[in-house]
N, C-alpha and C positions, 0 to 999 in steps of 0.2 A: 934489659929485660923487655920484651915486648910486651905489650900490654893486650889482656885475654877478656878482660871484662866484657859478657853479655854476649859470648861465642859459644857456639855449641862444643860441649867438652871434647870432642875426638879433636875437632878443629884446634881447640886451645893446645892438647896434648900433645901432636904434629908440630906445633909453631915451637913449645916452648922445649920439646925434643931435639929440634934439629936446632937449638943454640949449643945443645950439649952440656947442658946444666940439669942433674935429678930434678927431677920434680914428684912432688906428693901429692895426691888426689885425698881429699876429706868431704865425704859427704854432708849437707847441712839436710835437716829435714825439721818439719814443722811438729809438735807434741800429737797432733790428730793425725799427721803421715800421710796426707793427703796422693792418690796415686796420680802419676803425671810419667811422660815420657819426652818429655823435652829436655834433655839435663844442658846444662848452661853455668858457666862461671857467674859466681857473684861476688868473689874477693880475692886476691891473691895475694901472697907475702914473699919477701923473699929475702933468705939469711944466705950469710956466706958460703954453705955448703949444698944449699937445696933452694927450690921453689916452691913453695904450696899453695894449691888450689883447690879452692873450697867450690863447691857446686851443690848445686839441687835439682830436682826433677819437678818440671813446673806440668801442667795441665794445659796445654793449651787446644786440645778441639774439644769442642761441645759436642756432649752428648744429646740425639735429639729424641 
């Protein structure tokens, strides 16, 4: 399994596609829901039948 940790999600999804193993996208998001447009892996797991990647959507430009 390659490893996606801190890859922007299309990126991680392309890599862990073209091993040819399903993979499950799970969004994580914070109780306040902060809006952000960076989505990015932050864990992934992986059973015998699938992969799963967890992500979020981080905030990174400032607003001025």
């Amino acid at each position: 399994m390659t490893n996606v940790l801190g890859l922007d999600l299309e990126t991680a999804e392309n890599l862990l596609t073209a091993e040819g193993k399903p993979i499950r996208l799970v969004e994580v998001r914070s109780k306040k829901g902060g809006k952000g447009d960076d989505r990015r892996v932050i864990k992934m797991t992986e059973t015998e039948t699938e992969t799963v990647v967890y992500w979020s959507a981080f905030k990174t430009e400032i607003d001025a």
